[in-house]
Structures are given as C-alpha cells and as structure tokens.
N, CA and C atoms as a LAMMPS dump frame, in Angstrom:
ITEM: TIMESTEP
0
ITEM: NUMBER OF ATOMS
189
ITEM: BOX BOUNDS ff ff ff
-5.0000000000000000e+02 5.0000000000000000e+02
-5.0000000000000000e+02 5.0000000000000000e+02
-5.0000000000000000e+02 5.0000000000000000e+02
ITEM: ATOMS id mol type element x y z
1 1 1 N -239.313 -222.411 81.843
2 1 2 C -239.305 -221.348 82.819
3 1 3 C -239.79 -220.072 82.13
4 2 1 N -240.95 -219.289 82.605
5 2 2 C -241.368 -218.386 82.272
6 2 3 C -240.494 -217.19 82.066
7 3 1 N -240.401 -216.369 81.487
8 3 2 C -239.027 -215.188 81.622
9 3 3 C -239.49 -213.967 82.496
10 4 1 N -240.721 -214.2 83.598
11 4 2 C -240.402 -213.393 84.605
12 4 3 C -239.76 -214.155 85.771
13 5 1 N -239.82 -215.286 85.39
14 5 2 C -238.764 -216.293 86.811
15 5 3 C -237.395 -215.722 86.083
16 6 1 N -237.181 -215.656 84.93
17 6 2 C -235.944 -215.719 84.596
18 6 3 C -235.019 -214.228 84.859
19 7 1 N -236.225 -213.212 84.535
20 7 2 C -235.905 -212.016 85.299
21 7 3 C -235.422 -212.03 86.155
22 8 1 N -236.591 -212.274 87.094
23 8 2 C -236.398 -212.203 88.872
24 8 3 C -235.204 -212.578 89.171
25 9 1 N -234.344 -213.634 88.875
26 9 2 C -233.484 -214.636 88.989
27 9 3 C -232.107 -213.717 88.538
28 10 1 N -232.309 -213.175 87.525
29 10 2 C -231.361 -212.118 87.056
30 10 3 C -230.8 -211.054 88.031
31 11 1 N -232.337 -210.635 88.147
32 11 2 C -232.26 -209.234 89.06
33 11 3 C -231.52 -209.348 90.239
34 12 1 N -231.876 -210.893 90.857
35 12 2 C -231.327 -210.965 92.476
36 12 3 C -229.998 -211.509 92.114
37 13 1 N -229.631 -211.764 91.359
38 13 2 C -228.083 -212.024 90.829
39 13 3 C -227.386 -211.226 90.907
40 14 1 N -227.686 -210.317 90.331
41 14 2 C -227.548 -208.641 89.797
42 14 3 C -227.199 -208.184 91.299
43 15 1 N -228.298 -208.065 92.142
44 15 2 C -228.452 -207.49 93.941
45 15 3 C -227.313 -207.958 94.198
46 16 1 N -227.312 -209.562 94.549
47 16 2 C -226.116 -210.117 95.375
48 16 3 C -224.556 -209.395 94.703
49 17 1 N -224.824 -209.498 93.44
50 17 2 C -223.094 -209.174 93.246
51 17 3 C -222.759 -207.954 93.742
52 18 1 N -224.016 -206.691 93.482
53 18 2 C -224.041 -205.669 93.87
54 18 3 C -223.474 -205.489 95.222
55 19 1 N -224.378 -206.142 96.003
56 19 2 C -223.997 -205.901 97.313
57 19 3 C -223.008 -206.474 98.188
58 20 1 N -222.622 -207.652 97.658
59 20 2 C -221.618 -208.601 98.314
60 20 3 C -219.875 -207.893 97.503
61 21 1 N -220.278 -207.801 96.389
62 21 2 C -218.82 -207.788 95.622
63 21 3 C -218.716 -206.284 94.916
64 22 1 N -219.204 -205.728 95.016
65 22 2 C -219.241 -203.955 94.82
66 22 3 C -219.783 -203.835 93.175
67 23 1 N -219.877 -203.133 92.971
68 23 2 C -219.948 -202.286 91.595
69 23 3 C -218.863 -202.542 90.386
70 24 1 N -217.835 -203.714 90.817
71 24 2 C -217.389 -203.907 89.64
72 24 3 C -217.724 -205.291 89.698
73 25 1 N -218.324 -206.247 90.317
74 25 2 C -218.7 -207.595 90.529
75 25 3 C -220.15 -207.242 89.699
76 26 1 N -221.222 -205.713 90.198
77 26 2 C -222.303 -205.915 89.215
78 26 3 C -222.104 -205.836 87.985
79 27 1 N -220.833 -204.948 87.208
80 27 2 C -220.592 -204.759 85.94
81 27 3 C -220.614 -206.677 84.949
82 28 1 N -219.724 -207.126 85.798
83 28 2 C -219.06 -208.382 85.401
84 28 3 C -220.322 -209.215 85.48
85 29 1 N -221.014 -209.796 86.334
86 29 2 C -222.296 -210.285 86.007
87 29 3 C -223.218 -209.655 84.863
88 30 1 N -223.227 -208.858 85.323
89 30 2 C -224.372 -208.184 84.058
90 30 3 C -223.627 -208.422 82.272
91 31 1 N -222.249 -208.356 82.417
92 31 2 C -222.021 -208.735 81.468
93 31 3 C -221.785 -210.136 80.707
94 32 1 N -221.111 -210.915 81.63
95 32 2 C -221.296 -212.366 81.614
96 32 3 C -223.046 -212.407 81.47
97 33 1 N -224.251 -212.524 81.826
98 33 2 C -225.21 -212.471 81.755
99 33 3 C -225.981 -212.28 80.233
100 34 1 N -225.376 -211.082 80.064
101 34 2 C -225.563 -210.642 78.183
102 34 3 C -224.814 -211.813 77.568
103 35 1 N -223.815 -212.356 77.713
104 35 2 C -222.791 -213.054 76.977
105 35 3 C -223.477 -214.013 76.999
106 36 1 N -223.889 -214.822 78.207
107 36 2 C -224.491 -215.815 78.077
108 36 3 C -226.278 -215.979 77.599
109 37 1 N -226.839 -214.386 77.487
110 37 2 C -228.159 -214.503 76.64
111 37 3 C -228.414 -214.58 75.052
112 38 1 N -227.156 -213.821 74.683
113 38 2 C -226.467 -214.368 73.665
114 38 3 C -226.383 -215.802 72.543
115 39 1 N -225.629 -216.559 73.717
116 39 2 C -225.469 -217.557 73.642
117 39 3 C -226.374 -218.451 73.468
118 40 1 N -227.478 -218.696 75.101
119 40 2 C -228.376 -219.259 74.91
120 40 3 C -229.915 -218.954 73.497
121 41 1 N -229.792 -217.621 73.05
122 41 2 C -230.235 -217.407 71.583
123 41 3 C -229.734 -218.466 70.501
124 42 1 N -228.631 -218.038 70.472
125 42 2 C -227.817 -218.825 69.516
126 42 3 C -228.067 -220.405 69.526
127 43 1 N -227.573 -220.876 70.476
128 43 2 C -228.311 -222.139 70.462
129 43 3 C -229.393 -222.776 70.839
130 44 1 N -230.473 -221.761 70.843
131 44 2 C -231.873 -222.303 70.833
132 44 3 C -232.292 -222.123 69.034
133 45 1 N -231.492 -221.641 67.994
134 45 2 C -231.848 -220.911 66.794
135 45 3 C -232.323 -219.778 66.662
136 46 1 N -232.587 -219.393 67.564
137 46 2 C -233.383 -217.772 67.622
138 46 3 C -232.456 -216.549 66.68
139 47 1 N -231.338 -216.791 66.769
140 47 2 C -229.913 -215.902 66.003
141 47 3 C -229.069 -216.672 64.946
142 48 1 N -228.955 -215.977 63.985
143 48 2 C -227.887 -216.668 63.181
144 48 3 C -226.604 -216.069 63.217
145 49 1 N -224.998 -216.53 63.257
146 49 2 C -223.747 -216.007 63.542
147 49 3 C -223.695 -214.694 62.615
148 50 1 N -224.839 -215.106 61.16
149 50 2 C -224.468 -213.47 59.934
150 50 3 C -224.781 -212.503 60.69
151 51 1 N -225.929 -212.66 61.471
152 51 2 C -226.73 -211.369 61.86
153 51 3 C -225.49 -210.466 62.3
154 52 1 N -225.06 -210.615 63.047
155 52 2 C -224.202 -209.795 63.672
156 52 3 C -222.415 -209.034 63.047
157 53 1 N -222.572 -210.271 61.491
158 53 2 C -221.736 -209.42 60.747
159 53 3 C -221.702 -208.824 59.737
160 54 1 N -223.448 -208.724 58.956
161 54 2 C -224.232 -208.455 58.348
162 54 3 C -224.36 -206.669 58.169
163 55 1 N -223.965 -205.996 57.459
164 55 2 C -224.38 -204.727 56.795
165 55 3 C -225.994 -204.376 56.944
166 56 1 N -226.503 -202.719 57.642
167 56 2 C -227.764 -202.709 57.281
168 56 3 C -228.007 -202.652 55.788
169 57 1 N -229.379 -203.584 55.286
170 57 2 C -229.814 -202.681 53.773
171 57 3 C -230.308 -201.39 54.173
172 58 1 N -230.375 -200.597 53.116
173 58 2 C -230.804 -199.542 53.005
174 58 3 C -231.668 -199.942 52.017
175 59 1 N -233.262 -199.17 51.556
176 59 2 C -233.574 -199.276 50.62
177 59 3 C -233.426 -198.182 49.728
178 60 1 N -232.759 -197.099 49.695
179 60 2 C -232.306 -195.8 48.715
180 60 3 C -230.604 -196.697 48.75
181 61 1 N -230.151 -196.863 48.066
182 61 2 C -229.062 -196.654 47.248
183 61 3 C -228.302 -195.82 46.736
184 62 1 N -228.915 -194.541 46.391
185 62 2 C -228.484 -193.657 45.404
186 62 3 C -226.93 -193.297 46.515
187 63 1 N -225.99 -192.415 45.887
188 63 2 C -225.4 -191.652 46.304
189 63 3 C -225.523 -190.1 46.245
C-alpha cells in the first residue's frame, strides 16, 4: 500500500473520530495511531529499541 492510501486512510480516521466522538476520541486515535506507527517501524526493522534510549553524540566534548 502506497503511503498516500495510507494517509488518506489516516486522515478519514482522524475525521470520523473527530466528528462522531468529539475532540477527545480525535486525541486518542491520533495517538493510538503514532503508537501503532511506531510499532509497525519496529517490526518491519526500520527502528532499533537503542534508538530511543540512546544519548545524542556530540562531536565537541570539551567542557
């Protein structure tokens, strides 16, 4: 599936909760949504679990 189907698909997800279940139904999708893009990263390999507990490098050091 191309990721403007996957958009689209989002977006009207997004609408319906909006409009059927108010403004805290869009919060909750949209976030379940992240959770689960997440996810589906993760187990396609695209992410590894360090990334996210991983320190930036810096390349200056000094103090």
């Amino acid at each position: 599936m191309s990721m403007a189907v996957v958009g689209l698909v989002a977006g009207m997800a997004l609408g319906f909760a909006g409009y059927f279940g108010g403004f805290g139904a869009f919060l909750l999708v949209a976030a379940l949504g992240a959770v689960g893009f997440v996810l589906g990263r993760f187990l396609d390999g695209d992410l590894e679990p360090g990334e996210f507990f991983r320190g930036r490098e810096r390349g200056d050091r000094r103090r």
